[in-house]
C-alpha positions as CSV (number, residue, x, y, z in Angstrom):
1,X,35.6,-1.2,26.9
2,X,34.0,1.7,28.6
3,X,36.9,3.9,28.0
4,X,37.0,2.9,24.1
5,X,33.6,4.0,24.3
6,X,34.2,7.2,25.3
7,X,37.5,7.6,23.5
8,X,34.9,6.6,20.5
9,X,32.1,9.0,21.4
10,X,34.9,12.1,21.9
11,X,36.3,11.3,18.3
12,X,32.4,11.5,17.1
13,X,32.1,14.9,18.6
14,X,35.7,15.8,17.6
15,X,34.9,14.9,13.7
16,X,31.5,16.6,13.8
17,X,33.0,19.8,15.2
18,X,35.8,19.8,12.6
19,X,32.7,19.1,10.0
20,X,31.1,22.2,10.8
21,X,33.9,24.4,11.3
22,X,34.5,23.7,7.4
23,X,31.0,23.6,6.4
24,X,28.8,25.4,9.1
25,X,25.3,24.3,9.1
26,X,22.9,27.0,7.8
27,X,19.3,27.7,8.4
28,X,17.2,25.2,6.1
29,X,15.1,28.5,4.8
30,X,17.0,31.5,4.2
31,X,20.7,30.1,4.2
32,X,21.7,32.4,7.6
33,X,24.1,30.3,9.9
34,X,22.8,28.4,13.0
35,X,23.5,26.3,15.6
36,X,22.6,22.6,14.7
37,X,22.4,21.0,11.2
38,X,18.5,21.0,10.2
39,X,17.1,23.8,12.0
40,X,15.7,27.0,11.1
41,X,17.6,30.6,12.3
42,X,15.0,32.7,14.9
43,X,13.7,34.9,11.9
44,X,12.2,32.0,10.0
45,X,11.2,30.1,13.0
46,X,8.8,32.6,14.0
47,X,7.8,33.2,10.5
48,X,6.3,29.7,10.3
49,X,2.9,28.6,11.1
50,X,3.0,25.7,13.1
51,X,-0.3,23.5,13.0
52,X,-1.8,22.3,16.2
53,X,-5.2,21.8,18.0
54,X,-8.0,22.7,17.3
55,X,-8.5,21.1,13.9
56,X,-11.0,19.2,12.0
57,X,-11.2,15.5,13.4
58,X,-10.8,14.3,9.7
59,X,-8.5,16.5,7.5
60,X,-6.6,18.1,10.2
61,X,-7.5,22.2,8.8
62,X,-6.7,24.3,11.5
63,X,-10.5,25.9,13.6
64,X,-10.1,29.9,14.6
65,X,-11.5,28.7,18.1
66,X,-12.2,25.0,19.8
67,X,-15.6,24.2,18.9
68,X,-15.2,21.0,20.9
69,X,-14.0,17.3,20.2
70,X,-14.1,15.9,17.0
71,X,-16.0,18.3,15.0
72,X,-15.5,18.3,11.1
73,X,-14.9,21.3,8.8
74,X,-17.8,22.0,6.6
75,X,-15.9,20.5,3.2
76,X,-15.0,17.0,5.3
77,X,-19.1,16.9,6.5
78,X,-20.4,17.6,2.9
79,X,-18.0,14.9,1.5
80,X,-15.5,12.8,3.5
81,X,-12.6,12.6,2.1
82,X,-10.9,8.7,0.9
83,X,-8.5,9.0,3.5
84,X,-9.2,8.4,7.3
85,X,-7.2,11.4,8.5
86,X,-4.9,13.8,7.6
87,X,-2.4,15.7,9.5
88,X,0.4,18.6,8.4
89,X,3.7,20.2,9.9
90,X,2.8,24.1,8.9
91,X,0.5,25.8,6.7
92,X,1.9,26.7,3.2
93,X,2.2,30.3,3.1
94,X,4.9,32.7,1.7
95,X,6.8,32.6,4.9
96,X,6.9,28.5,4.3
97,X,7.0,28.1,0.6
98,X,10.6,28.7,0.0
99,X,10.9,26.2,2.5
100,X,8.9,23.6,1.0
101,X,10.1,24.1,-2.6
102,X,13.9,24.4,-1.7
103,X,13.3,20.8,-0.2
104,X,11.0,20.1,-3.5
105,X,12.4,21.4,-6.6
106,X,15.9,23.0,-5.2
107,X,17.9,20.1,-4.4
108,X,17.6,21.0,0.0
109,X,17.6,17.2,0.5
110,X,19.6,17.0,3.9
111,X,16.1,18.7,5.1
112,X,14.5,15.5,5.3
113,X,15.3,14.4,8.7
114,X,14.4,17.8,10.4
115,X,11.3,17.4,8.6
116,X,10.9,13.9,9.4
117,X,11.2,15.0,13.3
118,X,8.4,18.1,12.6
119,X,5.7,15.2,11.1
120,X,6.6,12.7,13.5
121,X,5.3,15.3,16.5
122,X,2.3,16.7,14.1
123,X,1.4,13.0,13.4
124,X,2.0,11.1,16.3
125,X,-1.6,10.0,16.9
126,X,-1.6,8.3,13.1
127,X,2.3,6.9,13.3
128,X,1.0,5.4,16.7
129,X,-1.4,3.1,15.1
130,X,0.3,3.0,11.4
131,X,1.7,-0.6,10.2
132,X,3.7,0.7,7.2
133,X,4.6,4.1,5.6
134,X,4.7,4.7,2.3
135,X,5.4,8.0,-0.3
136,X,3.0,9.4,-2.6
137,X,4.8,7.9,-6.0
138,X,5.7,10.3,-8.9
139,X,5.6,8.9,-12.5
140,X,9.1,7.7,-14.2
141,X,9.3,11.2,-16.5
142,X,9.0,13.1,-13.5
143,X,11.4,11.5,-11.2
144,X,13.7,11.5,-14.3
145,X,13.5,15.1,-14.6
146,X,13.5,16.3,-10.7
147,X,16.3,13.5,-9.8
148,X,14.1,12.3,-6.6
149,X,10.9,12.1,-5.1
150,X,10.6,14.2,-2.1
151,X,7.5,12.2,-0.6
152,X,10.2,9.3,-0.8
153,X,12.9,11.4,1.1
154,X,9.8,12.6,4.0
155,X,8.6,8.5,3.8
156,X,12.0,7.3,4.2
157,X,13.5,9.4,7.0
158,X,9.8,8.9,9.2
159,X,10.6,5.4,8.8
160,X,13.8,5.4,9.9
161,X,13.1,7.2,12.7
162,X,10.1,5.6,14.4
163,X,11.0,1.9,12.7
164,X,8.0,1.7,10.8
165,X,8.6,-0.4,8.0
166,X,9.1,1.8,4.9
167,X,7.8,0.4,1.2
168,X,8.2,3.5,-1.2
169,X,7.1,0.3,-4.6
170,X,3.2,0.0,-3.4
171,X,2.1,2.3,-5.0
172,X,2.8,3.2,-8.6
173,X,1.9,6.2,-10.9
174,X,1.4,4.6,-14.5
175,X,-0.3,7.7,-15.9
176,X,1.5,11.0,-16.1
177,X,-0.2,13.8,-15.5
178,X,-0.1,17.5,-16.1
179,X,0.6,19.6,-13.1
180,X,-2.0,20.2,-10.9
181,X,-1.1,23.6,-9.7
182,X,-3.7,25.8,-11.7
183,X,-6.3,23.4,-11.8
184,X,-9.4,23.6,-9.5
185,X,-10.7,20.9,-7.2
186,X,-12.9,19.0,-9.4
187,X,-10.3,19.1,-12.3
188,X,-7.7,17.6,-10.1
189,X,-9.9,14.9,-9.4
190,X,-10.4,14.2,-13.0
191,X,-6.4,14.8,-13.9
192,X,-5.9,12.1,-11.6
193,X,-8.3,9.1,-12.3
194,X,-6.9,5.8,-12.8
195,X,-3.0,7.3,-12.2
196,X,-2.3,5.1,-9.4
197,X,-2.5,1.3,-8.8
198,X,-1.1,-0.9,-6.1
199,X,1.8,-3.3,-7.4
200,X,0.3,-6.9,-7.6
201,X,3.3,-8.2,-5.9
202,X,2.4,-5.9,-3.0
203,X,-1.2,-6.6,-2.6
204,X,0.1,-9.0,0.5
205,X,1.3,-6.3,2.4
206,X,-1.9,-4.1,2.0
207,X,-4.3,-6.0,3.0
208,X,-5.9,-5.6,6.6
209,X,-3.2,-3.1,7.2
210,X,-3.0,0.5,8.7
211,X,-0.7,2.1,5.9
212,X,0.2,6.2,6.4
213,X,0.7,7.9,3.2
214,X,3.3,10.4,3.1
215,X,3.8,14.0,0.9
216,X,4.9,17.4,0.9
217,X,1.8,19.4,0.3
218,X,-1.9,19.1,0.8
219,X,-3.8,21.7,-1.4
220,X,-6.9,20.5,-2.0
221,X,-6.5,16.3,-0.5
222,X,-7.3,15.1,-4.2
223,X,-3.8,13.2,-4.8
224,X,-4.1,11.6,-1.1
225,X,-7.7,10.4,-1.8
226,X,-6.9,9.2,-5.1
227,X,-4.2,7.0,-3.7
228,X,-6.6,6.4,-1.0
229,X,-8.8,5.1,-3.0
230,X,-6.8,2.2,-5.0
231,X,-5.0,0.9,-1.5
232,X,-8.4,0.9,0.3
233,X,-9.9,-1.1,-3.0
234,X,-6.4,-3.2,-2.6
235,X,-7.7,-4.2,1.0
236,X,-6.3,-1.8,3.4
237,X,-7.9,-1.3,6.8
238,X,-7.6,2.4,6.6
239,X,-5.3,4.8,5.0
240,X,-3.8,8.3,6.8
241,X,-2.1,10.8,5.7
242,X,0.7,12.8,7.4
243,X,2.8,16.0,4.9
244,X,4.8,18.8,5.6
245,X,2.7,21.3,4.8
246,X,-1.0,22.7,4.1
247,X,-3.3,25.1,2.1
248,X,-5.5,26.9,4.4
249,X,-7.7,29.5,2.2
250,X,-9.6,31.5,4.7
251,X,-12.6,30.7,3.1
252,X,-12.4,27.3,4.3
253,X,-12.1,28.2,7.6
């Protein structure tokens, strides 16, 4: 048995060589070839700007200097946000937006798992105490136009990978709404109002639960609190959020 396994585990390695001699895996950012599937080549690497400690106790947005433990930035203290906490991979900048919208708009779905790794480490204090994980849900016309939902793909693969149960049909989105990339903060909150609600069929699952909401981006925390909002009326104990990436405007610093 021992030596089938081996036999087994040489064929793996065997196969996987043979894989990437024909299709060499390539740096998820700027397409240069590297060593390991999912991984970024040393240029892009040290273009990225990984998010760590300090950071607001709340919304995670990076401090200049440790002003000690959990402090809040100034927009979390004038109005806390729906969501408990939130926590990202990187800041979205433009050494991390092809990145993001390769993964988003361009089809780069084999990224998900190397992402997957990236939130598990930013967000292991909220997947230690999360009971379910769950995508941020796009509307029908959308997800009929871009194909998938990338929060799904990010939701799916941090599921698989810590065995937190994974229930992308919670939530739904039964309003569509205009893109929110020009709007400001208090239009966003208006653009979204009454576009989620929690399936009927799920309510079960929600209630008295830690859930941990899942998407790419986090520009101004509007589409996590709006979601927020409808699972915590639901009867969730608390709702976190964990994405890929962030805005950081230095005037929020």
């Amino acid at each position: 048995m021992a030596a089938l396994s081996r036999l087994g585990a040489a064929a793996g390695l065997a196969g996987l060589s043979l894989f990437n001699a024909l299709l060499p895996p390539r740096c998820l950012a700027c397409g240069e070839l590297v060593s390991a599937p999912g991984s970024l080549c040393p240029g892009c690497w040290q273009g990225i700007s990984f998010l760590a400690p300090p950071h607001c106790g709340i919304c995670g947005l990076p401090f200049a200097y440790d002003p000690g433990p959990e402090i809040f930035c100034g927009a979390c203290l004038r109005r806390r946000p729906d969501f408990g906490r939130a926590r990202a991979v990187m800041r979205y900048d433009d050494d991390s937006r092809g990145l993001v919208l390769g993964f988003k708009h361009g089809d780069r779905t084999e990224a998900a798992p190397a992402f997957a790794d990236w939130m598990a480490r930013a967000g292991s204090e909220l997947l230690a105490e999360a009971e379910i994980v769950l995508p941020v849900p796009l509307h029908w016309r959308r997800l009929f136009t871009r194909r998938y939902n990338q929060a799904a793909l990010l939701a799916q693969a941090l599921g698989r990978k810590t065995g937190l149960p994974y229930r992308p049909d919670i939530l739904r989105r039964c309003r569509h709404t205009p893109p929110q990339g020009r709007l400001s903060p208090a239009a966003r909150k208006r653009n979204l109002r009454g576009a989620f609600v929690v399936d009927p069929r799920r309510r079960p699952e929600v209630k008295g639960r830690r859930l941990l909401l899942v998407d790419d981006v986090l520009t101004t925390g509007a589409t996590l609190s709006a979601c927020a909002r409808v699972l915590r009326r639901a009867g969730a104990a608390e709702v976190d959020a964990l994405v890929l990436a962030r805005v950081v405007r230095p005037s929020a610093r």
